[in-house]
N, CA, C and O of each residue as an XYZ file, in Angstrom:
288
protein
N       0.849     -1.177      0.000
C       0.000      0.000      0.000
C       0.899      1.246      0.000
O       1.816      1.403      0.807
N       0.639      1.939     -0.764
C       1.256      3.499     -1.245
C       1.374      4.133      0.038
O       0.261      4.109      0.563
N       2.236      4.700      0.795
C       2.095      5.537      1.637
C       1.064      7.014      1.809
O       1.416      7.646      0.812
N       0.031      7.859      2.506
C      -0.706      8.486      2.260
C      -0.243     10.011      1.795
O      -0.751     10.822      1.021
N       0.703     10.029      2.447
C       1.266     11.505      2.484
C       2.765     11.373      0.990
O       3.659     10.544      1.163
N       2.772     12.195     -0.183
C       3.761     12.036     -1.079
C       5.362     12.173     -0.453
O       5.511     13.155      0.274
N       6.059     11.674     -0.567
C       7.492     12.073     -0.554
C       7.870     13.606     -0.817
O       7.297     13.906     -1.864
N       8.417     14.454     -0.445
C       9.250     16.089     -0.634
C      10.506     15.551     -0.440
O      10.894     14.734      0.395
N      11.191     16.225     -1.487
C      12.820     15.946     -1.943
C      13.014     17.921     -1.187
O      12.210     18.850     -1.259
N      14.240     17.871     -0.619
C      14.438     18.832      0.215
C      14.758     20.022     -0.748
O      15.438     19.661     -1.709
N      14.485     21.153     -0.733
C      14.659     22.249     -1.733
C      15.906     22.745     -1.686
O      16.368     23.467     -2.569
N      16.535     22.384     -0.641
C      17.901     22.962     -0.281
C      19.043     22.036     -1.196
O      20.003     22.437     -1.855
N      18.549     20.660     -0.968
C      19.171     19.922     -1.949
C      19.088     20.268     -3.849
O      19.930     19.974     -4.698
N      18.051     20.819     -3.986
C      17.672     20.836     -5.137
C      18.379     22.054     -5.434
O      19.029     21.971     -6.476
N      18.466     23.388     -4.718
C      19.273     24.326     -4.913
C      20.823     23.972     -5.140
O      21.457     24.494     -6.057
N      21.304     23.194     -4.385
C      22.608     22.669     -4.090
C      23.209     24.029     -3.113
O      24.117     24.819     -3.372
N      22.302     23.936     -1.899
C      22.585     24.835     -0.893
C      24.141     24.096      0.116
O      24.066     23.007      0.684
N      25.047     24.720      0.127
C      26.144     23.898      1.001
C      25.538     24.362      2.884
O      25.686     23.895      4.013
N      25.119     25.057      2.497
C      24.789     25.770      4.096
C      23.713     26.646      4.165
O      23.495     27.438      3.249
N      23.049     26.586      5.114
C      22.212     27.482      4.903
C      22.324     28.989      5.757
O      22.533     28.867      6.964
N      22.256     29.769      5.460
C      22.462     31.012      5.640
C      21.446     32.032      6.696
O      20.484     32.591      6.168
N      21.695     32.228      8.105
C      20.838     32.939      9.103
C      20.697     34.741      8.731
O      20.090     35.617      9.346
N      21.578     34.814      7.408
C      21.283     36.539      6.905
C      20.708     36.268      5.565
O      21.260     36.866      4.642
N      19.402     35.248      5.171
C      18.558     35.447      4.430
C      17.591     34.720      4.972
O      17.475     33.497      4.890
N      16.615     35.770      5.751
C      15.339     35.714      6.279
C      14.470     35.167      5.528
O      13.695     34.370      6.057
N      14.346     35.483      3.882
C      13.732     35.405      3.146
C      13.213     33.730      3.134
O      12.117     33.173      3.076
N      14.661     33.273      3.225
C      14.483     31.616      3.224
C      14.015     30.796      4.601
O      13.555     29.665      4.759
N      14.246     31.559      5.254
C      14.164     30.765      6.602
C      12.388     31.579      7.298
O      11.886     31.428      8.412
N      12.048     32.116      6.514
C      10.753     32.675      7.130
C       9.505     31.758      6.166
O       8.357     31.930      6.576
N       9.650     30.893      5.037
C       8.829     29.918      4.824
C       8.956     28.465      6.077
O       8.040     27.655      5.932
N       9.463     28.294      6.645
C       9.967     27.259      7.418
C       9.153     27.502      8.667
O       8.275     26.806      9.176
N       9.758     28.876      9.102
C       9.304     29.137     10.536
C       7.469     29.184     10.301
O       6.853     29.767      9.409
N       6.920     28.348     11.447
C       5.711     28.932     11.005
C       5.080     30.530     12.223
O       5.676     31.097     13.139
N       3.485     30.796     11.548
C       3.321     32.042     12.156
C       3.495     32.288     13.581
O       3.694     33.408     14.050
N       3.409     31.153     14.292
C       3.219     31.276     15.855
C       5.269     31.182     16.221
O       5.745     31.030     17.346
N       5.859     31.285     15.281
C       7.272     31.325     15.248
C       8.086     30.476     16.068
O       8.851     30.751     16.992
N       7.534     28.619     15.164
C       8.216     27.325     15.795
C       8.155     27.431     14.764
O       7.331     27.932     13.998
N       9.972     26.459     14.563
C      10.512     25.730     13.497
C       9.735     24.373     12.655
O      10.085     23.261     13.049
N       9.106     24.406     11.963
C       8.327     23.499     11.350
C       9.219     22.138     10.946
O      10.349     22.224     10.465
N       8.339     20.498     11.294
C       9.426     19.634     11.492
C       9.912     19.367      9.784
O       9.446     19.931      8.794
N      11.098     18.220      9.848
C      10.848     18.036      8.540
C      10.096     17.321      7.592
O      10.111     17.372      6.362
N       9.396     16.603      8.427
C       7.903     15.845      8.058
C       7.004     17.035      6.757
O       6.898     16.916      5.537
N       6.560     17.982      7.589
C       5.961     19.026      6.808
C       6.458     19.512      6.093
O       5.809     19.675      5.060
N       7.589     19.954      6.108
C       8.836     21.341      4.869
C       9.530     20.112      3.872
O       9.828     20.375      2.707
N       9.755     18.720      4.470
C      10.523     17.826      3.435
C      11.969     17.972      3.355
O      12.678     17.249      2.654
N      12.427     19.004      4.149
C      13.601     18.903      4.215
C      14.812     17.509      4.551
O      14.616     16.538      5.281
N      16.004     17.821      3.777
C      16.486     16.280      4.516
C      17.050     16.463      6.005
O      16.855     17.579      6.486
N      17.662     15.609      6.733
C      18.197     15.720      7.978
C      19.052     16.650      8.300
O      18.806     17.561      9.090
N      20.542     16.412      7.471
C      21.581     17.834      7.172
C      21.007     18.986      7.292
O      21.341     19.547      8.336
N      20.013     19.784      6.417
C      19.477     21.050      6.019
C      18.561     20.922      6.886
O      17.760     21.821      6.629
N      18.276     20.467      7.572
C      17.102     20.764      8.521
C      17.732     21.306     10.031
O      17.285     22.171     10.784
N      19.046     20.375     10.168
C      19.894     20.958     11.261
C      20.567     22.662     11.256
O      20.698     23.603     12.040
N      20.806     22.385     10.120
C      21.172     23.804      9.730
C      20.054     24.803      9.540
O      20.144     26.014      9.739
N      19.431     24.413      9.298
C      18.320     25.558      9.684
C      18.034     25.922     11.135
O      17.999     27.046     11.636
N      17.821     24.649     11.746
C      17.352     25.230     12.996
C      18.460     25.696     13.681
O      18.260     25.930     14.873
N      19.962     25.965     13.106
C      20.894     26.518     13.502
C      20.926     28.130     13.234
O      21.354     29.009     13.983
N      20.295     28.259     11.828
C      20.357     29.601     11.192
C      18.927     30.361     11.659
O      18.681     31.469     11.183
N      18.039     29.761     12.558
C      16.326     30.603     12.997
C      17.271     30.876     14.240
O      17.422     32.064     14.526
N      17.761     30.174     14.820
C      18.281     30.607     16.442
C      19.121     31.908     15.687
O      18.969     33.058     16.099
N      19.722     31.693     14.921
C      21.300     33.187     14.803
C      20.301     34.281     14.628
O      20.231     35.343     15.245
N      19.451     33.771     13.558
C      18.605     34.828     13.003
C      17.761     35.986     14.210
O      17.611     37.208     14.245
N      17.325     34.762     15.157
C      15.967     35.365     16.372
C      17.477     36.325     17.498
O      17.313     37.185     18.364
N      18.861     35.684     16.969
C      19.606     36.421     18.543
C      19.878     37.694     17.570
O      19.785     38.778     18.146
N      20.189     37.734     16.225
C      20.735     39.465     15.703
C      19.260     40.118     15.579
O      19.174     41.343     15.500
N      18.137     39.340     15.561
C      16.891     40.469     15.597
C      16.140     40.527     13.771
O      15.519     41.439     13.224
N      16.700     38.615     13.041
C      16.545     39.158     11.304
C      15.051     38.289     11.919
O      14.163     38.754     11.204
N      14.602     37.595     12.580
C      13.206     36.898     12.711
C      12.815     37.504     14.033
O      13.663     37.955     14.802
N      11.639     37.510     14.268
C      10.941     37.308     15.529
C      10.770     36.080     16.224
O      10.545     35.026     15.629
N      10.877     36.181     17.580
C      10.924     34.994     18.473
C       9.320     34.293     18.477
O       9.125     33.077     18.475
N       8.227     35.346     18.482
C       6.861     34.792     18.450
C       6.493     35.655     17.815
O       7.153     36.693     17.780
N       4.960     35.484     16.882
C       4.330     36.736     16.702
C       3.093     36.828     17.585
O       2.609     35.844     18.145
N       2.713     37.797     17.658
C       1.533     38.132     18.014
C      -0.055     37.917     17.889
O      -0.827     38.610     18.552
């Protein structure tokens, strides 16, 4: 039986991202969701690697002030 939910191939891979970067918000603010938790990689599809690194680059991001810690 087919699994229910499709497979996501990680976008970071598909970019051929070596790292991911905490001074482009741009990328890391689809991830974060609105209540401003890191979304797992179940949902985003990310692979394991790029997923660590992200949640490395939302923490740098929330301590220089490029994300918000919660919203409102």
């Amino acid at each position: 039986m087919p699994s229910p939910t499709p497979t996501r191939s990680c976008r970071f891979c598909k970019e051929k991202v070596e790292e991911v970067d905490f001074k482009r918000p741009s990328t890391l603010h689809s991830i974060v969701s609105d209540k401003g938790t890191i979304r797992p990689r179940r949902v985003t599809g990310t692979c394991r690697r790029h997923q660590n690194q992200v949640e490395v680059a939302v923490k740098r991001a929330r301590e220089m002030a490029l994300l918000p810690n919660a919203s409102r």
